[in-house]
SERO-705812 format. One record per residue: x, y, z of N, C-alpha, C in turn; residue in three letters; residue number from 1; chain. Coordinates in steps of 0.1 Angstrom, whole numbers, plus 5000, padded with zeros to 4 digits. Layout:
! SERO-705812
@nX = X; nY = Y; nZ = Z; caX = X; caY = Y; caZ = Z; cX = X; cY = Y; cZ = Z; residu = ALA; num = NUM; chaine = A
...
***
This chain:
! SERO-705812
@nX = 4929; nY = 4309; nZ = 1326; caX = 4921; caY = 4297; caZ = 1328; cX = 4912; cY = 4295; cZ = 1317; residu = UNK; num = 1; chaine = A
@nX = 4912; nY = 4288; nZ = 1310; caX = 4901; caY = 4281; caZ = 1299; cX = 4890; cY = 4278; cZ = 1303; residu = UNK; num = 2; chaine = A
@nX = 4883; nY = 4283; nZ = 1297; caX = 4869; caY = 4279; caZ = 1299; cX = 4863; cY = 4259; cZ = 1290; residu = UNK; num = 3; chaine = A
@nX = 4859; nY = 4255; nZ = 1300; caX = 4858; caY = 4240; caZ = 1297; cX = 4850; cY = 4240; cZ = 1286; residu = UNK; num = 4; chaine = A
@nX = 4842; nY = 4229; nZ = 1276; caX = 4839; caY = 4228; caZ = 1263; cX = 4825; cY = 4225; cZ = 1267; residu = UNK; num = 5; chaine = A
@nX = 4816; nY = 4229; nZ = 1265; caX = 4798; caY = 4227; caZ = 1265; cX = 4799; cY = 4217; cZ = 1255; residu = UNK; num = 6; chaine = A
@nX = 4792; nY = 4207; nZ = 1260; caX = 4790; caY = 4194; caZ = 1251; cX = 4778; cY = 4197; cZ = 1239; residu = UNK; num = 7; chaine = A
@nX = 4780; nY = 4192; nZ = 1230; caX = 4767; caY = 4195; caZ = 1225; cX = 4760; cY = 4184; cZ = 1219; residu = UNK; num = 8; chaine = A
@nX = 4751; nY = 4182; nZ = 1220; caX = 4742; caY = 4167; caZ = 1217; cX = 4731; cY = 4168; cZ = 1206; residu = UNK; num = 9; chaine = A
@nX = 4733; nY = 4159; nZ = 1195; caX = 4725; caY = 4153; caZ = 1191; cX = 4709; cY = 4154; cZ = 1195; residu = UNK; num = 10; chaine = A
@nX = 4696; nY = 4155; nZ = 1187; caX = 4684; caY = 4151; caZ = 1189; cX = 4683; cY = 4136; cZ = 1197; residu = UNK; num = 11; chaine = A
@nX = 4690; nY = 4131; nZ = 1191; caX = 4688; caY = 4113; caZ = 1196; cX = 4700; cY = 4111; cZ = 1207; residu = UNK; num = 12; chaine = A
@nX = 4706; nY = 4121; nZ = 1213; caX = 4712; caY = 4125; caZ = 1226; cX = 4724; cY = 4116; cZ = 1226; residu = UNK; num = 13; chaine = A
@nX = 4731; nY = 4117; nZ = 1218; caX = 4746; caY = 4116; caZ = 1214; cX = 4758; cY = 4126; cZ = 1213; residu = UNK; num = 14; chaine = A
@nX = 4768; nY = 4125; nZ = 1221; caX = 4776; caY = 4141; caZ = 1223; cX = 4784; cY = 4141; cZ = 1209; residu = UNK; num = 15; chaine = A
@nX = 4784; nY = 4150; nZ = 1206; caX = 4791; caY = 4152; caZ = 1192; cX = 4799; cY = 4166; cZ = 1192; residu = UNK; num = 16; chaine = A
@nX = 4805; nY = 4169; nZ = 1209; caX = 4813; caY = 4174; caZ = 1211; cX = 4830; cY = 4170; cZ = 1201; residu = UNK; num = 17; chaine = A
@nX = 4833; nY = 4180; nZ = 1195; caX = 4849; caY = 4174; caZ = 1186; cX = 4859; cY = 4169; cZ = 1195; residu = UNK; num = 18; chaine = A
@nX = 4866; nY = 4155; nZ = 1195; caX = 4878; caY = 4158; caZ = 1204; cX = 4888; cY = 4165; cZ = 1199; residu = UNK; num = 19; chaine = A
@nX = 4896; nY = 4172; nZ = 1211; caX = 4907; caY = 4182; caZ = 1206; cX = 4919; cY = 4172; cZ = 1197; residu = UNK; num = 20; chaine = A
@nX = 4926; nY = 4177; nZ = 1189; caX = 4936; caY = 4173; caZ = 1183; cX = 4950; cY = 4162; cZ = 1190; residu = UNK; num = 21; chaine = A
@nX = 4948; nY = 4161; nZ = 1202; caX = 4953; caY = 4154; caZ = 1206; cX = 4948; cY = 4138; cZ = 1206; residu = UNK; num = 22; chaine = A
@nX = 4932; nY = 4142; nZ = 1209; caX = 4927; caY = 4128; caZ = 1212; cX = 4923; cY = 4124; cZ = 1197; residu = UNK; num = 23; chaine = A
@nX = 4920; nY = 4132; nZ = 1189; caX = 4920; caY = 4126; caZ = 1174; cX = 4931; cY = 4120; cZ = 1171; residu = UNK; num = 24; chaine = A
@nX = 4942; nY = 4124; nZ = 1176; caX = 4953; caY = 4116; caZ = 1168; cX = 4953; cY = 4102; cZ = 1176; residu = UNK; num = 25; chaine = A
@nX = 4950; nY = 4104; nZ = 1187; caX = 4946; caY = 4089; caZ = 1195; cX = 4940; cY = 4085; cZ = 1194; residu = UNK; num = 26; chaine = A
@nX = 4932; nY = 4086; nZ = 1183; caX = 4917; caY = 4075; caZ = 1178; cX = 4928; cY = 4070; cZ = 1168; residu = UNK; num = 27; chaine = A
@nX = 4929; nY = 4080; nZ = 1158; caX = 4938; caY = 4077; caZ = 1144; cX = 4951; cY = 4064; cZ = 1148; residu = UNK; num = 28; chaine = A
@nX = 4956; nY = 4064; nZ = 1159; caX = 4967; caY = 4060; caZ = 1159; cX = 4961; cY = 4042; cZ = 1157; residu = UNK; num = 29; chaine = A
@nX = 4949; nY = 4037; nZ = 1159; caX = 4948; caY = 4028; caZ = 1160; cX = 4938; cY = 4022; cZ = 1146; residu = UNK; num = 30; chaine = A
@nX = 4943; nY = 4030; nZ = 1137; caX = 4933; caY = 4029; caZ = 1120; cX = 4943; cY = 4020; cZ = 1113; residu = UNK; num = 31; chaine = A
@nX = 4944; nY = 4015; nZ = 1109; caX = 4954; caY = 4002; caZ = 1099; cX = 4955; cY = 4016; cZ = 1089; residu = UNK; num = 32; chaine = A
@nX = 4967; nY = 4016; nZ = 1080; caX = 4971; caY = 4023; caZ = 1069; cX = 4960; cY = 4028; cZ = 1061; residu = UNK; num = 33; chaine = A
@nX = 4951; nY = 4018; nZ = 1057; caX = 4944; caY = 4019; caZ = 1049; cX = 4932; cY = 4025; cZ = 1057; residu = UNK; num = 34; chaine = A
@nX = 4927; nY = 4027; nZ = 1063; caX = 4915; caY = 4034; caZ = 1073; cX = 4915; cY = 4046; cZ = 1074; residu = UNK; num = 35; chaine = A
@nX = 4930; nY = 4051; nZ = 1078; caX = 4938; caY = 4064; caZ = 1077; cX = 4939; cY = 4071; cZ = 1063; residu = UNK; num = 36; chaine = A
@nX = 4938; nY = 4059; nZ = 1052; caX = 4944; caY = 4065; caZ = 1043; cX = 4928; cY = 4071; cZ = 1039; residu = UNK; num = 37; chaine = A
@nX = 4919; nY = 4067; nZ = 1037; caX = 4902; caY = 4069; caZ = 1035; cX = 4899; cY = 4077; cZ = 1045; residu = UNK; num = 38; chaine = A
@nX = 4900; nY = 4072; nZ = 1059; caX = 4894; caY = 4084; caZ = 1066; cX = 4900; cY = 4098; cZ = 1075; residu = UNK; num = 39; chaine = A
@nX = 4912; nY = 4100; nZ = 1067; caX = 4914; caY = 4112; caZ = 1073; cX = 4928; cY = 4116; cZ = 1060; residu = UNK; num = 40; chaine = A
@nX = 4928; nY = 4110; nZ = 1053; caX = 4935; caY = 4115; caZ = 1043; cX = 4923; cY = 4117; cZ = 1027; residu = UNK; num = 41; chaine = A
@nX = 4909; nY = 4114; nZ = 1033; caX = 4899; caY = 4115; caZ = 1024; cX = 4901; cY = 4104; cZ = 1013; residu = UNK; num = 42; chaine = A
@nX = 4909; nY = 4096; nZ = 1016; caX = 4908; caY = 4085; caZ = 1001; cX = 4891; cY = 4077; cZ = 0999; residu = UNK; num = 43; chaine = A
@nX = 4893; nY = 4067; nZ = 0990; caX = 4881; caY = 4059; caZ = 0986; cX = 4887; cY = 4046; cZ = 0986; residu = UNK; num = 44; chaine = A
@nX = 4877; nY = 4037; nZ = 0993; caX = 4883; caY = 4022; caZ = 0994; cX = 4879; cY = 4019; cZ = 0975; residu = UNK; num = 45; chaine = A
@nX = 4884; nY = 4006; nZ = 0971; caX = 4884; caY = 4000; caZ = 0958; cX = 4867; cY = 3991; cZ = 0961; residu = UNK; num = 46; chaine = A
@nX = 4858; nY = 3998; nZ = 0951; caX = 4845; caY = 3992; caZ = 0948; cX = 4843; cY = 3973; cZ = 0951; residu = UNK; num = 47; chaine = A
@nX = 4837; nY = 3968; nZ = 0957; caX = 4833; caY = 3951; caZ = 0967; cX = 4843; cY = 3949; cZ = 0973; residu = UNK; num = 48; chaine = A
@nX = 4851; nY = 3953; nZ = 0982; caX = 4862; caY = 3951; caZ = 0986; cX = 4858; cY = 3953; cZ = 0999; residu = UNK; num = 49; chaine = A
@nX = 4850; nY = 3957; nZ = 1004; caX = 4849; caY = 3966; caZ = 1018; cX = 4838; cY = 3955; cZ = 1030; residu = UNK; num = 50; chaine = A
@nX = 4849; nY = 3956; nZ = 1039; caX = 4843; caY = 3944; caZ = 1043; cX = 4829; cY = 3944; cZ = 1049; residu = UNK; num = 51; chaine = A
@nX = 4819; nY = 3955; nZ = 1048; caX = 4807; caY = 3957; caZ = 1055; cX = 4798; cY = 3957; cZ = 1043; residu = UNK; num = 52; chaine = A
@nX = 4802; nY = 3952; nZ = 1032; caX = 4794; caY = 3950; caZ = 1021; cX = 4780; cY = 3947; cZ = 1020; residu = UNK; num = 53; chaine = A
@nX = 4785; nY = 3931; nZ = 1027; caX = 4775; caY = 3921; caZ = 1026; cX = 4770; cY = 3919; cZ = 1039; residu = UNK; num = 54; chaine = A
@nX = 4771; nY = 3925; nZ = 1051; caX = 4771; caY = 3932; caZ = 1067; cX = 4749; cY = 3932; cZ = 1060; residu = UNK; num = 55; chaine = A
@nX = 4744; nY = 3924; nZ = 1068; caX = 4730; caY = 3923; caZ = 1068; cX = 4724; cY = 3924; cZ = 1085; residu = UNK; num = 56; chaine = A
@nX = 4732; nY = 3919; nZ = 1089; caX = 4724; caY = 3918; caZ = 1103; cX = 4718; cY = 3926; cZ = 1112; residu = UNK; num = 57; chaine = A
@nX = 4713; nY = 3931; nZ = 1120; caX = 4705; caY = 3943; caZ = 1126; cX = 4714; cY = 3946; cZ = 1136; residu = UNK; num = 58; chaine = A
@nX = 4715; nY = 3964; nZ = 1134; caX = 4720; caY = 3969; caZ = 1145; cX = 4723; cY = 3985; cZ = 1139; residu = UNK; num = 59; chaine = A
@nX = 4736; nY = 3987; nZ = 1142; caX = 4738; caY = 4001; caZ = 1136; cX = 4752; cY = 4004; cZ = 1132; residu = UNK; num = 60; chaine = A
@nX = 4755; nY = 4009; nZ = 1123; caX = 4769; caY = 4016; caZ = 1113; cX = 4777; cY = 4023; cZ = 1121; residu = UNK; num = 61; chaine = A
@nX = 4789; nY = 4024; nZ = 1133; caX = 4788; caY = 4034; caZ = 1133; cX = 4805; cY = 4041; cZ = 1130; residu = UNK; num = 62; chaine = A
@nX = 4810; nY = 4055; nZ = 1128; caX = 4822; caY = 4060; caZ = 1132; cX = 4832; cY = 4048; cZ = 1132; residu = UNK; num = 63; chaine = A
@nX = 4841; nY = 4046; nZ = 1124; caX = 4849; caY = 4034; caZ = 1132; cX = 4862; cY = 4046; cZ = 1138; residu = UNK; num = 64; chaine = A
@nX = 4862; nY = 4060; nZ = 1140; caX = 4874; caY = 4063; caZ = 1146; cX = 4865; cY = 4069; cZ = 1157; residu = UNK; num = 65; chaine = A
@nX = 4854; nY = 4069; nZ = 1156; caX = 4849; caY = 4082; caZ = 1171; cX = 4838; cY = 4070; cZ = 1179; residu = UNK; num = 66; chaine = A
@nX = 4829; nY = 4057; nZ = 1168; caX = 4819; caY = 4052; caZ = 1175; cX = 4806; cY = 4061; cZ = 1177; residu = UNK; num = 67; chaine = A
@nX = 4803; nY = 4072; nZ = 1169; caX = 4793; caY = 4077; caZ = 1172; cX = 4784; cY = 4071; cZ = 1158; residu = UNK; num = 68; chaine = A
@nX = 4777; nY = 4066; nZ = 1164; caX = 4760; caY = 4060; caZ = 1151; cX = 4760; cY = 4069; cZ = 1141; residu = UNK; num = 69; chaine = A
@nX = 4763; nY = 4060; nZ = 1128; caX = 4755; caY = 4068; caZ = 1119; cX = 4742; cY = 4064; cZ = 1110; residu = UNK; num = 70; chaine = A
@nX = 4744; nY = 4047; nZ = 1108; caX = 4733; caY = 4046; caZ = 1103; cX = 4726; cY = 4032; cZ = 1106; residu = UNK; num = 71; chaine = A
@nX = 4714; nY = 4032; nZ = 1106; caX = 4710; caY = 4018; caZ = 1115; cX = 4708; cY = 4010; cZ = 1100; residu = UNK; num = 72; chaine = A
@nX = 4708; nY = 3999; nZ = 1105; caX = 4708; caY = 3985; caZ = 1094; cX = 4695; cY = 3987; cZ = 1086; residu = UNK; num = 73; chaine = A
@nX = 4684; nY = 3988; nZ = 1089; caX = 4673; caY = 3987; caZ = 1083; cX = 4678; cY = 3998; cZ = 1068; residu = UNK; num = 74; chaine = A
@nX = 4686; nY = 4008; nZ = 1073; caX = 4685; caY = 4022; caZ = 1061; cX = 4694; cY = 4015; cZ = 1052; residu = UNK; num = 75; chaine = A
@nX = 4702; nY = 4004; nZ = 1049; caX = 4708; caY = 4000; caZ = 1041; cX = 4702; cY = 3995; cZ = 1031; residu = UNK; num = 76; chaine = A
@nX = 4709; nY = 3993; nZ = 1018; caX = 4703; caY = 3990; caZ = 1008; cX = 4712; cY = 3986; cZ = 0998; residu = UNK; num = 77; chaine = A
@nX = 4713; nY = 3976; nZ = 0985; caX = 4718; caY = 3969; caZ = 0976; cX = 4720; cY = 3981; cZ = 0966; residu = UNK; num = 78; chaine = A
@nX = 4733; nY = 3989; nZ = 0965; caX = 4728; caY = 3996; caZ = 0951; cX = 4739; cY = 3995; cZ = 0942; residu = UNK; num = 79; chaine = A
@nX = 4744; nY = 3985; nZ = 0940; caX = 4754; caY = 3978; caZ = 0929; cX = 4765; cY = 3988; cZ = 0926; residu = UNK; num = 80; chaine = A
@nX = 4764; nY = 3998; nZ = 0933; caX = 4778; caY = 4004; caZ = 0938; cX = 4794; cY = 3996; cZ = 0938; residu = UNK; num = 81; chaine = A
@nX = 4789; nY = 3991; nZ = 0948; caX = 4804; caY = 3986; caZ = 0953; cX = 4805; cY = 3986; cZ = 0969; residu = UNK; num = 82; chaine = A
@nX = 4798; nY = 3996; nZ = 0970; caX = 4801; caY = 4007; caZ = 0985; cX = 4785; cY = 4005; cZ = 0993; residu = UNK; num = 83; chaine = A
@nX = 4790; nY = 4002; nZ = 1010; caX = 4778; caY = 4000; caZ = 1012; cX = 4767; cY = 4013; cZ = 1014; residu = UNK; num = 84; chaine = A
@nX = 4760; nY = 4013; nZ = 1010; caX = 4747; caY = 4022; caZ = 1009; cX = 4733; cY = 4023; cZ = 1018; residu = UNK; num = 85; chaine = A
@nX = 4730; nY = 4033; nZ = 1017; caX = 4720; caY = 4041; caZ = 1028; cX = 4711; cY = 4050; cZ = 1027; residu = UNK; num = 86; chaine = A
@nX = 4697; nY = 4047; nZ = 1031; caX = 4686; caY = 4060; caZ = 1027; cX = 4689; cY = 4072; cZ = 1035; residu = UNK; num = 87; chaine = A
@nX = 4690; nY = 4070; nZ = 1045; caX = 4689; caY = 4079; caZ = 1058; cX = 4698; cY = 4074; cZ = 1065; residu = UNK; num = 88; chaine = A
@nX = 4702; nY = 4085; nZ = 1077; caX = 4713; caY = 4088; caZ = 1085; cX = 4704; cY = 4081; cZ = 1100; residu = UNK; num = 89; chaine = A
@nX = 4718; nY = 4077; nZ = 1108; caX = 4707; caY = 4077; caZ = 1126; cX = 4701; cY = 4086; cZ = 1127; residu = UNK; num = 90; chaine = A
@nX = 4710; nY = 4100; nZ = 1123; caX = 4706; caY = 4111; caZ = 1128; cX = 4712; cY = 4121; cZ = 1122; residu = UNK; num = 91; chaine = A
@nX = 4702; nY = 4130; nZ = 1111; caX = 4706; caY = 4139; caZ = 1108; cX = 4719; cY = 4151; cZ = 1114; residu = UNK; num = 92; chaine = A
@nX = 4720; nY = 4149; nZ = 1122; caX = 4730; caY = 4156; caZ = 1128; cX = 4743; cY = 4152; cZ = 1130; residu = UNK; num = 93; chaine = A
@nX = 4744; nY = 4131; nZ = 1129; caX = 4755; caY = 4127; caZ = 1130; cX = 4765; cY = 4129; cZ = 1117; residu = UNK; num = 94; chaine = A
@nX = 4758; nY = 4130; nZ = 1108; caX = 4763; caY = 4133; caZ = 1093; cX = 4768; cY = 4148; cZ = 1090; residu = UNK; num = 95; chaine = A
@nX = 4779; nY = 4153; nZ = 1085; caX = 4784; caY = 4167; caZ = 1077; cX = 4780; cY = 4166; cZ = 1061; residu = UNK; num = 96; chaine = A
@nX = 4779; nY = 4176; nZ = 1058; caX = 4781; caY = 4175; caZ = 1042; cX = 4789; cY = 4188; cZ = 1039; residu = UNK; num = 97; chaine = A
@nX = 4797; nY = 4183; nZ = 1033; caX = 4807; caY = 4192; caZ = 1023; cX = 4811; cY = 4193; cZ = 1010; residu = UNK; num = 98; chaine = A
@nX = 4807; nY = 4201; nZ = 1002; caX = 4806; caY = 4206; caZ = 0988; cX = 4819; cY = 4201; cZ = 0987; residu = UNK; num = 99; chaine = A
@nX = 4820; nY = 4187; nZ = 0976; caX = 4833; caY = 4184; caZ = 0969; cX = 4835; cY = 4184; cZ = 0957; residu = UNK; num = 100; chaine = A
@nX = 4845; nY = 4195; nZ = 0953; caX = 4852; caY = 4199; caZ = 0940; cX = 4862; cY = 4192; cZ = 0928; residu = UNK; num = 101; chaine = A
@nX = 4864; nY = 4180; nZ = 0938; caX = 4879; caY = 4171; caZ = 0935; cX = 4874; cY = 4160; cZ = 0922; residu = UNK; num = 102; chaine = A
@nX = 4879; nY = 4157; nZ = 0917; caX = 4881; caY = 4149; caZ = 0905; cX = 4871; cY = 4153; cZ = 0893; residu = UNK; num = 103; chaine = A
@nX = 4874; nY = 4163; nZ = 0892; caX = 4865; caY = 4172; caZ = 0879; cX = 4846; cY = 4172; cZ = 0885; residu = UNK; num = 104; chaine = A
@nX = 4843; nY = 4168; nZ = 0896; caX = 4831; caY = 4167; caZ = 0895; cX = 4822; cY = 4173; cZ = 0906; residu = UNK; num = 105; chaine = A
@nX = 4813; nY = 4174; nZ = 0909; caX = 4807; caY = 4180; caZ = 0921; cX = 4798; cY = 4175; cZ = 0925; residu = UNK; num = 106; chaine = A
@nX = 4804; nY = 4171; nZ = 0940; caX = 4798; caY = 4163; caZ = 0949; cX = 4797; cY = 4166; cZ = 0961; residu = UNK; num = 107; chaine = A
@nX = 4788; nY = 4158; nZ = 0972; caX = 4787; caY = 4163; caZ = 0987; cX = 4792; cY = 4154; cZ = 0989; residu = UNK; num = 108; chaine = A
@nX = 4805; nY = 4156; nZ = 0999; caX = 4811; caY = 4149; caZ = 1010; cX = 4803; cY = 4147; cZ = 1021; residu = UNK; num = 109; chaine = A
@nX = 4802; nY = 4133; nZ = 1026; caX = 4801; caY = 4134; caZ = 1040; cX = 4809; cY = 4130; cZ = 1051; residu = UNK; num = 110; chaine = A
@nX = 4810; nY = 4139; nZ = 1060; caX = 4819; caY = 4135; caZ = 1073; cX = 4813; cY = 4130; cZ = 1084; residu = UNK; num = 111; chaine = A
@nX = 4815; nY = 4126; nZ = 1096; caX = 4812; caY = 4121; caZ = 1111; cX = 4809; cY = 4138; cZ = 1116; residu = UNK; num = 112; chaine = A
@nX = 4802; nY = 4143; nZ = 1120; caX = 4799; caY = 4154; caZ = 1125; cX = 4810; cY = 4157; cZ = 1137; residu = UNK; num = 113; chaine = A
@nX = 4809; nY = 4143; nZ = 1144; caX = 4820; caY = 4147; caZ = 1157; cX = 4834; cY = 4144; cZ = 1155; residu = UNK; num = 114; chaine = A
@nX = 4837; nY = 4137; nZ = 1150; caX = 4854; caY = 4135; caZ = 1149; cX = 4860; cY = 4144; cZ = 1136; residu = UNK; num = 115; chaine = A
@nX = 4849; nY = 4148; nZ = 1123; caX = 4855; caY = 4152; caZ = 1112; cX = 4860; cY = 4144; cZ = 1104; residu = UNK; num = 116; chaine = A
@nX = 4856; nY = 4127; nZ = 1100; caX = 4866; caY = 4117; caZ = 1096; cX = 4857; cY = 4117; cZ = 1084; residu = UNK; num = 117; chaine = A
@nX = 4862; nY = 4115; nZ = 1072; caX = 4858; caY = 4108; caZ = 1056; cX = 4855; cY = 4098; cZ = 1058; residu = UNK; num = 118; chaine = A
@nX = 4841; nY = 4096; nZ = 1053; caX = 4830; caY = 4089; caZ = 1056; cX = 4828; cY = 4082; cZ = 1037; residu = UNK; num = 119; chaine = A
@nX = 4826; nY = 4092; nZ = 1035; caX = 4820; caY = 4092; caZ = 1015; cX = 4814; cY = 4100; cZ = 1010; residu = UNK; num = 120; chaine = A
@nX = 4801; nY = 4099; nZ = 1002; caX = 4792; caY = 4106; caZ = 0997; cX = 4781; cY = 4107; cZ = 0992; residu = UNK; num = 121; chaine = A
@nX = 4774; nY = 4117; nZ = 0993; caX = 4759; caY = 4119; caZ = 0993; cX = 4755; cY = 4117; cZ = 0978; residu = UNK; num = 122; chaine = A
@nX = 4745; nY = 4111; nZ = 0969; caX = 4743; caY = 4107; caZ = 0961; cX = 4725; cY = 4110; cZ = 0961; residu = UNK; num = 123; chaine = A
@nX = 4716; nY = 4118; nZ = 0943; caX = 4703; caY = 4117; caZ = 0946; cX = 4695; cY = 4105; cZ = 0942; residu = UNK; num = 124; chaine = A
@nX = 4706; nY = 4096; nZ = 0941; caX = 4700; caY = 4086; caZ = 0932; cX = 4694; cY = 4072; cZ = 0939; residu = UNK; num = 125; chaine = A
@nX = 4690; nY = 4077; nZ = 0951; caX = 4684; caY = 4064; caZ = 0962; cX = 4672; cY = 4061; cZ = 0962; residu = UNK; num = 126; chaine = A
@nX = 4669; nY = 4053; nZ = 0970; caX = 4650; caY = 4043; caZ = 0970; cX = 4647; cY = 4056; cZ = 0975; residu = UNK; num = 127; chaine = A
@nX = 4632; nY = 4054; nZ = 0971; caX = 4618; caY = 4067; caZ = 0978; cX = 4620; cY = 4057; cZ = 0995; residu = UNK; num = 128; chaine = A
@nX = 4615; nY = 4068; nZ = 1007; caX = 4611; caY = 4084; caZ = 1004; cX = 4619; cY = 4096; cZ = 1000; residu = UNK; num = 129; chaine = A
@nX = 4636; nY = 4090; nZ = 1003; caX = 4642; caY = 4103; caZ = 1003; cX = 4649; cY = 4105; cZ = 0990; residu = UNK; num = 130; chaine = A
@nX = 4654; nY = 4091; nZ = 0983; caX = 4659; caY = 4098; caZ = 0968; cX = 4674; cY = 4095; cZ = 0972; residu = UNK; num = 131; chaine = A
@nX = 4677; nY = 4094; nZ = 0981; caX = 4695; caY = 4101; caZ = 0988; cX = 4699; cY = 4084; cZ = 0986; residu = UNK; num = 132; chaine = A
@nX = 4713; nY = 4087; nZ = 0981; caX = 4725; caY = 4072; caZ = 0988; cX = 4735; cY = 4082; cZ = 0989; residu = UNK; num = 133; chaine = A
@nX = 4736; nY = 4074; nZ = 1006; caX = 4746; caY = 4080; caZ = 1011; cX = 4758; cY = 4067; cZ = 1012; residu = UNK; num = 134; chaine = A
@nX = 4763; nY = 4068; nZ = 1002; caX = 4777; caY = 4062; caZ = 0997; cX = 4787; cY = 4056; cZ = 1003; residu = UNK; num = 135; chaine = A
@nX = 4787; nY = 4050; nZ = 1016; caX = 4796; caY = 4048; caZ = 1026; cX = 4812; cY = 4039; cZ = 1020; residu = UNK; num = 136; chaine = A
@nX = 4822; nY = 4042; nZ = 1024; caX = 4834; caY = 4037; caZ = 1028; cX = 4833; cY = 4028; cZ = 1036; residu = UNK; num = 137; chaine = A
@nX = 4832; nY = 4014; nZ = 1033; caX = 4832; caY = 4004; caZ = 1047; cX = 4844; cY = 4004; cZ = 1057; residu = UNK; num = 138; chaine = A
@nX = 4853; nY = 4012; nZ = 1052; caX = 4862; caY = 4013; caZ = 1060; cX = 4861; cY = 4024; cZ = 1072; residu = UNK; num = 139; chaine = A
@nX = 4857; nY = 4031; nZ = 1067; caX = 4850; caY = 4041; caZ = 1078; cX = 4841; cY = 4036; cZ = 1085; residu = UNK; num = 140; chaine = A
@nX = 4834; nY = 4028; nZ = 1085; caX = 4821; caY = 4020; caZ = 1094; cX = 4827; cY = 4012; cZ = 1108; residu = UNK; num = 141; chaine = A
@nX = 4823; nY = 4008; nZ = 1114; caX = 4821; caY = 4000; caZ = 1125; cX = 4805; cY = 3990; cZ = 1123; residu = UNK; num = 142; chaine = A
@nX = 4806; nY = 3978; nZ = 1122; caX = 4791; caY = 3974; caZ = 1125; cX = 4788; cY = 3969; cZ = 1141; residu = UNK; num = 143; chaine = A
@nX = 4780; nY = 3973; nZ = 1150; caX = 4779; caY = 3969; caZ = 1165; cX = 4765; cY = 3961; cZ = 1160; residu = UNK; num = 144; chaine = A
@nX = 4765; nY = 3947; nZ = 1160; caX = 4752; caY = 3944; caZ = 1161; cX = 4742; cY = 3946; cZ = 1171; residu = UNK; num = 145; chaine = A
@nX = 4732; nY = 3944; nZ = 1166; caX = 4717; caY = 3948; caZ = 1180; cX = 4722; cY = 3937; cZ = 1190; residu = UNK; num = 146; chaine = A
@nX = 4717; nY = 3944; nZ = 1202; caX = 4718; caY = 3936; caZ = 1214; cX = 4736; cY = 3932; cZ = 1217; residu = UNK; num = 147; chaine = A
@nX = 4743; nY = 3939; nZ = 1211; caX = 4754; caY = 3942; caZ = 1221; cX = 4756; cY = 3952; cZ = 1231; residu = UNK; num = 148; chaine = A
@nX = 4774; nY = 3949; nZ = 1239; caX = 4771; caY = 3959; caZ = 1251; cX = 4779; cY = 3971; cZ = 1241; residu = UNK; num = 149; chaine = A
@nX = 4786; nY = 3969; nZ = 1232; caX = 4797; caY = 3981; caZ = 1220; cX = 4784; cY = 3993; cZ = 1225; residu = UNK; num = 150; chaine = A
***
């Protein structure tokens, strides 16, 4: 008999329990080619193309394969990237970082803490206080505006 899975929660009390491999592929199954191809085959969407670009309105960023928050609207910011950008996380905990090696360069990956999905990357080159852009894939995003039931 298996012993069942202790949830584990977030400071801002979000379960960020992993689903098992089954139910990941059940989130996945419902990602358009291109979603899949960025978030779980690690690609990069093509720089203004992403449809959360120009996404201003108040609410929060979140997971588009798991739905767990990662970043609320106020943390957004214009950084002529291409890609929408971010001072801070909801919640330091919702965010992974992973030392990335790939295209001659060295970078922090960031993942969804709970599902494990390619998100983008961590950058020091953001507004004070923190210094940080965190690089988003709009493809990877969900926007739920404020005052919905999402």
């Amino acid at each position: 008999m298996s012993t069942p899975t202790r949830a584990m929660r977030s400071e801002s009390g979000h379960d960020l329990t992993p689903p098992d491999a089954s139910e990941r592929e059940r989130l996945a199954a419902r990602l358009t080619p291109e979603e899949r191809r960025i978030m779980i085959d690690h690609g990069t969407e093509v720089p203004f193309c992403g449809g959360l670009l120009d996404e201003h309105g108040e609410g929060v960023f979140a997971c588009r394969l798991c739905d767990l928050p990662l970043f609320r609207s106020h943390a957004k910011f214009e950084s002529g990237t291409g890609w929408p950008s971010f001072a801070t996380p909801f919640d330091p905990a919702h965010v992974r970082e992973i030392r990335d090696l790939s295209h001659g360069m060295v970078r922090t990956e960031i993942r969804c803490a709970r599902c494990d999905a390619h998100l983008g990357h961590i950058f020091p080159d953001g507004p004070p206080p923190t210094g940080l852009r965190y690089c988003m894939n709009g493809a990877s995003l969900r926007f739920i505006p404020a005052g919905s039931d999402d």
